[in-house]
C-alpha positions in Angstrom: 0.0 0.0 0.0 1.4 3.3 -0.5 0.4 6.5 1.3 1.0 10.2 0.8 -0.4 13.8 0.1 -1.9 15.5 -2.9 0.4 17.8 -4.4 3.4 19.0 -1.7 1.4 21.6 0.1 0.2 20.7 3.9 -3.3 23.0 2.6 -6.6 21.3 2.4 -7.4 22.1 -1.5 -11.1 20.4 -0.7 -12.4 23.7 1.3 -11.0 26.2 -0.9 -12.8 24.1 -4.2 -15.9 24.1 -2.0 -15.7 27.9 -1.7 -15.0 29.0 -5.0 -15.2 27.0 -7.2 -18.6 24.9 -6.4 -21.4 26.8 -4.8 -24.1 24.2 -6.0 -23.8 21.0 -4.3 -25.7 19.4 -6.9 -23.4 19.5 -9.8 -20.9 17.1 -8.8 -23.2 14.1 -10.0 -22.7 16.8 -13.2 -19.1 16.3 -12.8 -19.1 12.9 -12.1 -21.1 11.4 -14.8 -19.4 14.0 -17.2 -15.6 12.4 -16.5 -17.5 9.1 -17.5 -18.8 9.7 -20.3 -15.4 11.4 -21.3 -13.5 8.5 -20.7 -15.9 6.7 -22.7 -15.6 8.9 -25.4 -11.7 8.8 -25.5 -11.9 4.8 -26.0 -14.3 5.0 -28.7 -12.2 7.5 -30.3 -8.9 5.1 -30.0 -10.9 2.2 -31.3 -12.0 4.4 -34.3 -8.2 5.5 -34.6 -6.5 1.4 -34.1 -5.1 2.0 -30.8 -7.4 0.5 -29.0 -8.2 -3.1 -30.5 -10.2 -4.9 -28.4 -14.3 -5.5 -27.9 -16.0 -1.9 -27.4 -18.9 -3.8 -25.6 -21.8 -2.3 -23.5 -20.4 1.5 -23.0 -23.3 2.4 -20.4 -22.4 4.6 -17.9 -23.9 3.2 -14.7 -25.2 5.3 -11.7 -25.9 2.9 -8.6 -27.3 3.6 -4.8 -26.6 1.3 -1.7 -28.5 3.2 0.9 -26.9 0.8 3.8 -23.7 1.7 3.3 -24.7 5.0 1.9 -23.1 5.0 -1.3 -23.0 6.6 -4.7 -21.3 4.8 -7.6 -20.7 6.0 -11.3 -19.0 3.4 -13.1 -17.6 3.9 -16.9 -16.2 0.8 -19.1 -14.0 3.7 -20.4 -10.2 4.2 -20.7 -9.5 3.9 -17.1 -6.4 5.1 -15.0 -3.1 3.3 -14.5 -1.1 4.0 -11.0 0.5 6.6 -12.6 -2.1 8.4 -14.0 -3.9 8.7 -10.9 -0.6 10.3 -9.5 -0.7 13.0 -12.3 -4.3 13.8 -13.0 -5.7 13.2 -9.2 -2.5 13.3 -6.4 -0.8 16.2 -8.5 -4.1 18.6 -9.5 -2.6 20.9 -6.6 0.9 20.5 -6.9 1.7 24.2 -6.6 -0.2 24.5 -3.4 -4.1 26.2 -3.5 -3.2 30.1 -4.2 -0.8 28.6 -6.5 -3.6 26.2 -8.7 -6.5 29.1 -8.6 -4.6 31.5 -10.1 -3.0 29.0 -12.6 -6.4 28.3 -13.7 -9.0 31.6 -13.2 -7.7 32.6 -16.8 -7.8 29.1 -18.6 -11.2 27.4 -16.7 -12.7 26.4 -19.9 -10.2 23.8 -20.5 -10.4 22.5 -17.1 -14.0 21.5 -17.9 -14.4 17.7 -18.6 -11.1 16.5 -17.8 -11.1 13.9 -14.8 -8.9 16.0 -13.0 -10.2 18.9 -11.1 -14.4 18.2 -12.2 -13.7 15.1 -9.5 -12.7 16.8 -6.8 -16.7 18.2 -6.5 -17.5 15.0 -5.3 -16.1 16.1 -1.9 -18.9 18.3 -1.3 -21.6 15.7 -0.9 -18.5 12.7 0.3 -17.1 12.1 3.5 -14.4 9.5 1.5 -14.1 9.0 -2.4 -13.0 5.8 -3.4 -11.9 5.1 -7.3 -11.4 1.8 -8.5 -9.8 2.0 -12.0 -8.0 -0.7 -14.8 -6.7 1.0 -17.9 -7.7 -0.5 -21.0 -3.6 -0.7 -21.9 -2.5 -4.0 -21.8 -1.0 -5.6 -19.1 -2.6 -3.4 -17.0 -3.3 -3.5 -13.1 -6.1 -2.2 -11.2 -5.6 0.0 -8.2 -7.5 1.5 -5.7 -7.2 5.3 -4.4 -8.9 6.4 -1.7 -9.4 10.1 0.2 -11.3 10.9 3.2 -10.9 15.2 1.7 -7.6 15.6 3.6 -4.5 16.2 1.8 -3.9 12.4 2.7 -4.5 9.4 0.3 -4.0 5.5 -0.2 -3.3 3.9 -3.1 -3.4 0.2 -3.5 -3.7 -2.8 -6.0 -7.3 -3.5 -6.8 -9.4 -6.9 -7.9 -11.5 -5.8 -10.3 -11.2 -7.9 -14.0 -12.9 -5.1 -16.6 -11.1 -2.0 -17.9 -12.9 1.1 -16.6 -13.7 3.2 -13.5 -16.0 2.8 -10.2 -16.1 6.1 -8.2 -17.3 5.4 -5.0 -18.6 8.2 -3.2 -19.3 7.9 0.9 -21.9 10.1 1.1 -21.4 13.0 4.4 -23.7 12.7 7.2 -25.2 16.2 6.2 -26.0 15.0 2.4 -28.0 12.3 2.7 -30.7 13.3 0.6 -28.4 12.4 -2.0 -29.0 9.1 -1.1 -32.3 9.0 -2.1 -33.6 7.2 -5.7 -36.1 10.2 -6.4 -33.3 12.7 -5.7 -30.4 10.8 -7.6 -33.0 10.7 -11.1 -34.1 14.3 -10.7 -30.5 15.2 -11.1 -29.8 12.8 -13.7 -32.5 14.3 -15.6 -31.7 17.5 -15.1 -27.9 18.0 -16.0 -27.6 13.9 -17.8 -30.3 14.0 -20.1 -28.7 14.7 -23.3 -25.0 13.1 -22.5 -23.8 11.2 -25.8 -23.0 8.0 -24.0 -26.2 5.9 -22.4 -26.7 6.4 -18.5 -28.3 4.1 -16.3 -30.0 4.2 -13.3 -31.4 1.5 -12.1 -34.1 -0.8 -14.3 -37.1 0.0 -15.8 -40.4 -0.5 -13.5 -43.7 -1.9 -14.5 -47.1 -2.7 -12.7 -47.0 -6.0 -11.2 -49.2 -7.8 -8.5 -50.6 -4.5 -7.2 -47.2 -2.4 -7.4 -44.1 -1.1 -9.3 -41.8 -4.0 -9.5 -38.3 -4.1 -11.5 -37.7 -5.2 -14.9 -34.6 -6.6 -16.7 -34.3 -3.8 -18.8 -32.0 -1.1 -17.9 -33.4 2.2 -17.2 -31.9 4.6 -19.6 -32.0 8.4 -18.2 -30.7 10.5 -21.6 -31.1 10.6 -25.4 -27.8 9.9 -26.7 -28.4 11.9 -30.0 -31.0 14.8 -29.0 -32.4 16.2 -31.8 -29.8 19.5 -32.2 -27.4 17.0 -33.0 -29.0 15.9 -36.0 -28.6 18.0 -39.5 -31.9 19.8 -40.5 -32.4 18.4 -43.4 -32.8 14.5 -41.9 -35.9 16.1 -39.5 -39.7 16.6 -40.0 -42.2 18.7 -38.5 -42.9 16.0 -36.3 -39.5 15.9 -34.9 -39.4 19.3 -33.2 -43.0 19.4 -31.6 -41.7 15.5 -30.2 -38.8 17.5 -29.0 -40.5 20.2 -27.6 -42.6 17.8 -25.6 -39.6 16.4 -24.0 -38.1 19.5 -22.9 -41.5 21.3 -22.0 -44.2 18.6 -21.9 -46.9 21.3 -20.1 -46.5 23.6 -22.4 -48.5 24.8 -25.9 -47.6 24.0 -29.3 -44.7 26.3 -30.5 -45.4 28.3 -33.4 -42.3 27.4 -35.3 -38.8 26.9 -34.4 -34.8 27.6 -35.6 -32.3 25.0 -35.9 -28.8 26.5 -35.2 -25.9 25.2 -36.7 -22.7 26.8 -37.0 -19.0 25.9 -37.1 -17.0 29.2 -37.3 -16.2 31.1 -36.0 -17.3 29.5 -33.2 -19.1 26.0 -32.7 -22.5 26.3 -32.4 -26.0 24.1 -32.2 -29.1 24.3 -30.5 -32.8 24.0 -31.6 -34.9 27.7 -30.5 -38.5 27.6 -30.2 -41.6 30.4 -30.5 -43.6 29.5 -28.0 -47.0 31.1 -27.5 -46.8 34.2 -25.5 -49.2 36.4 -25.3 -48.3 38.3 -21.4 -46.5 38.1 -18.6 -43.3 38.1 -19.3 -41.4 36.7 -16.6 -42.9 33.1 -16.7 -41.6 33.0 -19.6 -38.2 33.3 -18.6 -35.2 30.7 -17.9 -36.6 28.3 -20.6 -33.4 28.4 -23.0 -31.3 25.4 -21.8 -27.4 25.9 -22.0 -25.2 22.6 -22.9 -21.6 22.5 -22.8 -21.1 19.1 -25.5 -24.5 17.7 -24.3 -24.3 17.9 -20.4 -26.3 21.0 -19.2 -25.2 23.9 -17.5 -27.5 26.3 -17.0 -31.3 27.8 -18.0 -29.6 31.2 -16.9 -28.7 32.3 -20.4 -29.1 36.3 -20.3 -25.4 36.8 -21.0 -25.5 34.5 -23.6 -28.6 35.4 -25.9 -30.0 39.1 -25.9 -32.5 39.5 -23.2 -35.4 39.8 -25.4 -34.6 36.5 -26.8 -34.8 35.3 -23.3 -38.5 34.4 -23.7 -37.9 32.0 -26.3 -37.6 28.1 -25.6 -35.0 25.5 -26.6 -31.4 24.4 -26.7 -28.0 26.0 -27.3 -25.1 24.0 -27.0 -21.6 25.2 -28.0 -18.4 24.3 -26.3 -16.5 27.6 -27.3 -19.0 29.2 -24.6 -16.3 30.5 -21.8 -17.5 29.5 -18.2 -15.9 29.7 -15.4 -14.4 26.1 -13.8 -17.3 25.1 -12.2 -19.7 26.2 -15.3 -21.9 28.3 -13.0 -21.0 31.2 -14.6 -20.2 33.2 -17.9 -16.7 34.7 -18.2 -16.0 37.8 -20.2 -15.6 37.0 -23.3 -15.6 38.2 -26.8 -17.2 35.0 -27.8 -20.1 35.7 -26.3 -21.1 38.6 -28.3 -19.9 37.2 -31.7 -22.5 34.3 -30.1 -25.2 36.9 -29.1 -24.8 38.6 -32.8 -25.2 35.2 -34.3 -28.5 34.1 -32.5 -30.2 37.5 -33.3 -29.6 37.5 -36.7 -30.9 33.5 -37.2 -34.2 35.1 -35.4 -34.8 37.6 -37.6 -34.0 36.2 -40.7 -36.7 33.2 -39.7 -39.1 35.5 -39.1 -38.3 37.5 -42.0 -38.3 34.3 -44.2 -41.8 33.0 -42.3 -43.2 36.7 -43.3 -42.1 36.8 -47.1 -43.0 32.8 -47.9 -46.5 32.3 -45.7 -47.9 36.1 -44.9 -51.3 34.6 -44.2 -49.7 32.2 -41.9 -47.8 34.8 -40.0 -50.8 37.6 -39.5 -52.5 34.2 -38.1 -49.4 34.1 -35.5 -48.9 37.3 -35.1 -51.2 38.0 -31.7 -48.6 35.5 -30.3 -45.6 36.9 -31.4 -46.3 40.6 -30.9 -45.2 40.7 -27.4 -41.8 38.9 -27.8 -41.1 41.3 -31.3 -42.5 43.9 -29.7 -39.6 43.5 -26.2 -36.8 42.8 -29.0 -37.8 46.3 -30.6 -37.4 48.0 -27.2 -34.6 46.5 -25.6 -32.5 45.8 -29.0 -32.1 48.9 -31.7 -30.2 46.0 -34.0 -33.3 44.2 -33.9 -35.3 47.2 -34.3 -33.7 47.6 -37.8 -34.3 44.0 -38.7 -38.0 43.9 -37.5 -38.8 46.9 -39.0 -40.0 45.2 -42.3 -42.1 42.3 -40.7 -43.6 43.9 -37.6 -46.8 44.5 -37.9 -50.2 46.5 -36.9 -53.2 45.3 -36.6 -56.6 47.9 -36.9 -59.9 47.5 -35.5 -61.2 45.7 -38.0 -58.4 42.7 -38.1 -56.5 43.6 -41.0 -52.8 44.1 -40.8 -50.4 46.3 -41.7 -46.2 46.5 -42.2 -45.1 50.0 -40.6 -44.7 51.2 -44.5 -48.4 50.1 -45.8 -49.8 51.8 -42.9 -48.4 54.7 -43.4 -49.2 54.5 -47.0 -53.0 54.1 -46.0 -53.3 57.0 -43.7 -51.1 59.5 -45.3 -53.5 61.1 -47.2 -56.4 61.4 -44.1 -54.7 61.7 -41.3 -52.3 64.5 -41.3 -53.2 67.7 -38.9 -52.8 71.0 -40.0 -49.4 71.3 -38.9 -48.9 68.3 -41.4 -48.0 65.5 -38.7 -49.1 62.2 -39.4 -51.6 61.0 -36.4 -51.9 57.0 -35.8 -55.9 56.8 -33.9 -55.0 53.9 -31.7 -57.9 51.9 -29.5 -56.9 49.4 -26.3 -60.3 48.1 -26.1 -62.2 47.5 -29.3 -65.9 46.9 -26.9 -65.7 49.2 -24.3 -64.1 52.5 -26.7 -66.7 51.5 -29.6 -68.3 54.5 -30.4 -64.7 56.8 -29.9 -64.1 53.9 -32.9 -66.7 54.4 -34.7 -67.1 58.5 -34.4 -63.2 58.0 -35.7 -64.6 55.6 -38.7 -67.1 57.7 -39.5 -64.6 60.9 -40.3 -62.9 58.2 -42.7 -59.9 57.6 -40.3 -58.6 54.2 -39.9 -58.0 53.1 -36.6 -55.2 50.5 -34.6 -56.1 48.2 -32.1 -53.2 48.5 -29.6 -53.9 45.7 -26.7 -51.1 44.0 -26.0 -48.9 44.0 -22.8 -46.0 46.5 -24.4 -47.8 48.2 -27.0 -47.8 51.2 -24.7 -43.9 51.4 -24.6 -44.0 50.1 -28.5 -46.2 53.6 -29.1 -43.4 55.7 -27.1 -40.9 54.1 -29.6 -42.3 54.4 -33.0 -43.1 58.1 -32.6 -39.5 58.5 -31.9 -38.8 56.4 -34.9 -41.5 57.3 -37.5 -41.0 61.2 -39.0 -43.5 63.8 -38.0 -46.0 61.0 -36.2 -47.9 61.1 -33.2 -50.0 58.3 -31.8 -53.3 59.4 -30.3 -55.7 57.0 -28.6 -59.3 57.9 -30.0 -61.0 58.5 -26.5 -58.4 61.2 -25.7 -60.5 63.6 -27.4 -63.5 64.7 -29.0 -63.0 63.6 -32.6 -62.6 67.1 -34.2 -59.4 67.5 -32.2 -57.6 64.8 -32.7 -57.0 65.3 -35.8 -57.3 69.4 -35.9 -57.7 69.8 -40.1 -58.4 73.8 -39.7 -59.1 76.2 -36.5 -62.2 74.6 -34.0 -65.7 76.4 -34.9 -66.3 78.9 -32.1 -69.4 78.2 -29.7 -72.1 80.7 -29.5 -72.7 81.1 -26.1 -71.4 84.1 -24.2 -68.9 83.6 -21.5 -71.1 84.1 -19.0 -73.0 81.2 -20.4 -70.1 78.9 -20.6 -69.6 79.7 -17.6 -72.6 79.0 -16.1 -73.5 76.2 -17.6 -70.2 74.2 -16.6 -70.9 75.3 -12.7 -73.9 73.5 -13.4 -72.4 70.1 -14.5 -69.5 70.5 -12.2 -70.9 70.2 -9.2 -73.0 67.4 -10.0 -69.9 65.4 -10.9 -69.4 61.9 -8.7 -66.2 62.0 -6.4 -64.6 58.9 -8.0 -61.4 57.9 -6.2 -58.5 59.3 -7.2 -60.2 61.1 -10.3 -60.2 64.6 -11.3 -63.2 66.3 -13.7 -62.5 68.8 -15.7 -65.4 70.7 -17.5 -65.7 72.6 -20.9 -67.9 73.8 -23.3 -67.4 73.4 -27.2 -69.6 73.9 -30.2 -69.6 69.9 -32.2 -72.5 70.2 -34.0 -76.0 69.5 -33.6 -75.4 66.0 -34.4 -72.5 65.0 -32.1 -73.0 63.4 -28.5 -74.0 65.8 -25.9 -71.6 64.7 -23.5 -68.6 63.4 -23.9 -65.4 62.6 -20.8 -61.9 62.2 -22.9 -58.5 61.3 -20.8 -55.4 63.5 -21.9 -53.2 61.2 -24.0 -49.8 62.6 -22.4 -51.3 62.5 -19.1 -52.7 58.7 -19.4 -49.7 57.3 -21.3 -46.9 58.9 -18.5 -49.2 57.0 -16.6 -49.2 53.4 -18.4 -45.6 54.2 -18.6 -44.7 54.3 -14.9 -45.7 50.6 -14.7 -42.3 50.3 -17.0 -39.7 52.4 -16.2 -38.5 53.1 -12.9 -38.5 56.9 -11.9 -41.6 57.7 -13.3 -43.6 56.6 -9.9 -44.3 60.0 -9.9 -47.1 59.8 -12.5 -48.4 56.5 -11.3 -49.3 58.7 -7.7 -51.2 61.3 -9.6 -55.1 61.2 -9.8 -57.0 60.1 -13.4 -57.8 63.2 -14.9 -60.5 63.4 -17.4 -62.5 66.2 -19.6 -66.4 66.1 -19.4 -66.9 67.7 -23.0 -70.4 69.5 -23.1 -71.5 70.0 -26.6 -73.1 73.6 -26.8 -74.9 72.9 -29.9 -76.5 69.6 -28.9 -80.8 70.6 -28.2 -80.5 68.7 -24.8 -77.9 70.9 -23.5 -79.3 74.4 -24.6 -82.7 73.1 -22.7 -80.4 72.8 -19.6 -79.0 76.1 -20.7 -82.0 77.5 -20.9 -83.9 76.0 -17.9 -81.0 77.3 -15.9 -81.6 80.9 -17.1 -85.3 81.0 -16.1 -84.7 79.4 -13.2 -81.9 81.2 -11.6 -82.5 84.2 -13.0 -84.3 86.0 -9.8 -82.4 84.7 -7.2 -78.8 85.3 -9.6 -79.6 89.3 -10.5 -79.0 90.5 -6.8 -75.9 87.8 -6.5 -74.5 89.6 -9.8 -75.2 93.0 -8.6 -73.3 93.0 -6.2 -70.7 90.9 -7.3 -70.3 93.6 -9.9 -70.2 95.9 -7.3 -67.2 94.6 -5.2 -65.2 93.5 -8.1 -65.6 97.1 -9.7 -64.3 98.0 -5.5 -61.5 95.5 -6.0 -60.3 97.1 -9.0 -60.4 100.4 -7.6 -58.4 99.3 -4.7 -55.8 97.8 -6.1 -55.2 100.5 -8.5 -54.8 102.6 -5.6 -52.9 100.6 -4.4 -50.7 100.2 -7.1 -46.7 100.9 -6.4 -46.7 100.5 -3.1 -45.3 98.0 -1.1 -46.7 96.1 1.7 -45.0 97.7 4.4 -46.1 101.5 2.6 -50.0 100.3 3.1 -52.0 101.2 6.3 -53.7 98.3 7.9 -56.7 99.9 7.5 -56.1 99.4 3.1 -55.0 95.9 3.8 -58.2 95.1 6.0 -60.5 96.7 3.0 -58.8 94.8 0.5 -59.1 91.7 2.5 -62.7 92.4 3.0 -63.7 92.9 -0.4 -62.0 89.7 -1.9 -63.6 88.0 0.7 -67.0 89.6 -0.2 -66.6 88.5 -4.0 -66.0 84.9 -3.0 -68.8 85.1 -0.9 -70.8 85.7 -4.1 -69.4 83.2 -6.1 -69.7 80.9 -3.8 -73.6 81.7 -3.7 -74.0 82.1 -7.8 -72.0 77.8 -7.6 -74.4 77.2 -4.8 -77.3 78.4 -6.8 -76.4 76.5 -10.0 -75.7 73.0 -7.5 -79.0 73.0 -6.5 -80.6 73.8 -10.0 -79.0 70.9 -11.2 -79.4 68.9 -8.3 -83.1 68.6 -9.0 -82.5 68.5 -12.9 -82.9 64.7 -14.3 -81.4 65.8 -17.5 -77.5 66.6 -16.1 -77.8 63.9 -14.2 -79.0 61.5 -17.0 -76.3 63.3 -19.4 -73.4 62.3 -16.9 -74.1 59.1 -15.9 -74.3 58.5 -20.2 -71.0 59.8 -20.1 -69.7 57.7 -17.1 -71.1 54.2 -18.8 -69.9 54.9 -21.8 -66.3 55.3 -20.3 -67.2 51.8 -17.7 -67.3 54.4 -14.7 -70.6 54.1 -13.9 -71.1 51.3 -11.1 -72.6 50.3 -8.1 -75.3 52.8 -6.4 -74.8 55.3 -9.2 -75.4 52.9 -11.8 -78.7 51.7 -10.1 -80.2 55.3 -9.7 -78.9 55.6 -13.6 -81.7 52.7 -14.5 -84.0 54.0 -12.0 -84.2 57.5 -13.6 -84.0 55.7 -16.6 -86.9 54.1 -16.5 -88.8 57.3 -15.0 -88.0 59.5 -18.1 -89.4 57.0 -20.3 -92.6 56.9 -18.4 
């Protein structure tokens, strides 16, 4: 037997590998299973190349449990290890002492990854003791035994074991047993296994048998040897990628379509991306790109791999010129990965471009699924942006869609203002902003239906990207000014009147929660709705917008604020008008007169008053100053008062608001009951 210490430093290497080089305890079945299929590999290789002439035989990497004596074993049938080969790639992994072997190796990691070597020192996160068992498939060969317990102290000694290969014997810690259990064991298998190109087994196959799950003969086979990424495009059928897809995502929709990657320089590249069918929320979608380093999984964290918009596809990339660090829990800086990035954006775009150009019909029929994912790559990428420019599209009220250019084309001649900017009528709810719609329609203006989850952001974009456009939502205003053509037609009511007659509807106005009113008049023709609210488009859209960026919060605090239109040439709202006048009229002529009176004082006062400056004024000139403003407000408060309680008692305001409010979906609860109640009594 022969005993010593790994490397020639007295340092544990075992803690400092725990620390910083594996955070996840879980990969080192990763590691383990990855330096068998790897040997594997290599004696396949040496058989295809005459060195190695004897019977491949069963290649199966085999993953065993033995719960009483709390084991793990992987065991290859690959090249195995000679004495001295354990010496060099196990004894001497350290041999310049821990600072010494971290700093050899934070610049080079990638071609750490795979080599028995460093990957099997992870097994001492979950082991107490690691035994290997190894024959080399050289001839004359003798097995030997090393052994650890994670010190810098080991045993090596001759071994009985007949078949070339490797059996790594893991003693599982006291504080890792769940690793001990089956269900455990296959979920990792699964996860970081599944793909490996030599066959792992775990166990046999189970089937129903005399009222439970008993074992069959037949091994239990975790991966797919040749996953489907691996295979050239031209060999696969439709049927081939949704299969696929099932495997990796068997809960999931049907994808729209997919891209196969293959590339060779100047980097190696494969993978299979899918469209899968999103229509919101965004982050569930996330994390569903799987990252393989030569068909054993690394991550579903690829952000720094694929631009983040493309994060919300599905799929597989696997590329071995990816640079992560030694442990593959992490991208390094790298070059690479942008000439990768650059690479997967472009395949997207031409698909899409080539799926737009050969199938249009097929693509408007997927294009309420896509618009939120082309949408985010517009937003967050400007390269995309110049590539999706030709095959985004817009959709309008009535279902027909549009590229950004045919729009244009359609609207160019309608729908410029007077100031000759091009306005795009947008609608986020085709039911409940009908008539806006259809007052738009009937002006001969066409009219988008923006309702997706980013079309708000989308809007934001375009008008910075489109020349001389605006995009105007067809409820922010009545439908004369959206579009302003020449100067608005003056109303003929006096000031006065104006006035008046919005005291009236102003102060029989709901308090809604966290909603302002506003209230003017405007001449829209005898024809047009009496009453109409509109919402400010900045206003509303900083609004929408908050929920996106950060910093804007302070829009998001602000109250709704809304314009209750009154039409001054509508017949309903002259018979307020006029039912005002005769109504208010005695009771308003001594409230006028002397509101006359003090304003005309007011006047007076302050031109006296004129030049001086506080401290030059008597208090006596203050107090009479004071008095008199406080006298007019006195007034107008009685003149408001008077023109409350007129239309307090007047069904027609109320009826004409509470229109408004249900055509806008603000009409609810209590209000919305006296609404049919009064309804009903006007009819009788």
């Amino acid at each position: 037997m022969q005993k010593g210490n790994i490397g020639v430093t007295t340092e544990n290497i075992f803690p400092v590998i725990k620390k910083f080089l594996y955070s996840d305890h879980e990969i080192f079945l990763r590691e383990m299973v990855s330096n068998a299929v790897d040997a594997t590999q290599k004696l396949k290789t040496l058989a295809q190349q005459g060195e190695f002439k004897g019977e491949l035989g069963d290649l199966a990497v085999r993953v065993s449990l033995d719960t009483e004596k709390g084991t793990i074993t992987i065991s290859d049938r690959g090249i195995g290890m000679t004495e001295e080969e354990i010496d060099k790639y196990i004894n001497q992994i350290a041999f310049s002492g821990v600072n010494d072997f971290l700093e050899k190796y934070k610049d080079n990691a990638n071609n750490i990854i795979g080599h028995f070597g460093l990957g099997f020192y992870s097994s001492f996160m979950v082991a107490k003791r690691v035994d290997i068992i190894t024959k080399s498939y050289k001839d004359g060969a003798k097995a030997v035994k090393w052994s650890c317990d994670g010190s810098p102290a080991y045993e090596i000694d001759e071994a009985d074991k007949a078949d070339r290969g490797s059996d790594i014997v893991l003693h599982v810690d006291d504080d890792c047993k769940e690793f001990l259990e089956k269900n455990k064991i296959e979920e990792l298998l699964n996860k970081y296994c599944k793909f490996m190109a030599v066959p792992v087994v775990f166990g046999k196959k189970q089937e129903w048998k005399d009222g439970k799950m008993q074992d069959t003969d037949e091994d239990h086979v975790i991966n797919s040897v040749e996953p489907l990424w691996t295979k050239a495009p031209s060999t696969l059928k439709d049927e081939d990628y949704k299969s696929f897809y099932r495997t990796l995502y068997p809960m999931h929709d049907e994808p729209l379509f997919w891209i196969h990657l293959n590339v060779d320089y100047p980097f190696n590249l494969t993978g299979i991306l899918y469209f899968p069918r999103i229509k919101s929320n965004i982050e569930l979608q996330r994390n569903k790109i799987q990252l393989y380093c030569n068909q054993v999984f690394v991550t579903d964290q690829v952000e720094g791999i694929v631009p983040e918009f493309l994060t919300l596809l599905h799929g597989v990339i696997d590329s071995p010129d990816i640079p992560l660090n030694v442990s593959r829990s992490y991208l390094q800086s790298d070059r690479e990965v942008k000439k990768i990035s650059t690479y997967i954006t472009k395949k997207v775009s031409d698909r899409l471009q080539a799926i737009f150009k050969e199938d249009r019909k097929g693509y408007e029929e997927k294009w309420d699924d896509l618009k939120l994912f082309i949408n985010y790559g517009m937003l967050s990428d400007e390269n995309f942006y110049d590539r999706a420019k030709d095959f985004a599209l817009l959709k309008d009220t009535e279902g027909k869609y549009f590229t950004f250019e045919e729009y244009r084309q359609l609207i160019e001649s309608t729908q410029k203002d007077k100031d000759d900017t091009l306005v795009y009528l947008y609608a986020t709810d085709r039911e409940e902003q009908y008539s806006y719609i259809q007052a738009a329609k009937d002006k001969g203006y066409s009219v988008l239906l923006l309702d997706g989850q980013l079309d708000v952001p989308a809007i934001q974009m375009l008008e910075q990207k489109f020349e001389k456009s605006r995009f105007t939502r067809v409820d922010a205003d009545i439908i004369d000014r959206l579009i302003v053509k020449d100067d608005a037609p003056k109303s003929t009511l006096s000031d006065d009147e104006s006035a008046n007659l919005s005291s009236v509807f102003r102060s029989q106005l709901p308090h809604l929660d966290k909603t302002e009113f506003m209230v003017e008049v405007q001449a829209l023709g005898a024809n047009a709705r009496p009453v109409m609210i509109t919402q400010n488009e900045y206003m509303r859209r900083m609004k929408e917008m908050s929920r996106f960026q950060a910093g804007m919060n302070f829009y998001a605090q602000m109250p709704d604020s809304f314009n209750l239109v009154l039409n001054s040439d509508h017949p309903l709202v002259k018979r307020v008008l006029d039912e005002c006048g005769s109504s208010t009229a005695d009771a308003l002529k001594p409230i006028e007169s002397e509101l006359r009176g003090q304003e005309a004082r007011l006047a007076a006062l302050r031109q006296s008053q004129e030049g001086k400056k506080p401290e030059e004024l008597s208090q006596e000139e203050k107090d009479d100053k004071a008095n008199t403003e406080k006298a007019i407000a006195e007034q107008k408060n009685k003149k408001q008062q008077l023109f409350a309680d007129f239309g307090k008692q007047n069904a027609v305001v109320h009826q004409l608001i509470d229109l408004a409010l249900l055509q806008n979906g603000m009409l609810k609860g209590e209000a919305l009951d006296k609404f049919l109640q009064r309804s009903v009594e006007l009819i009788k």
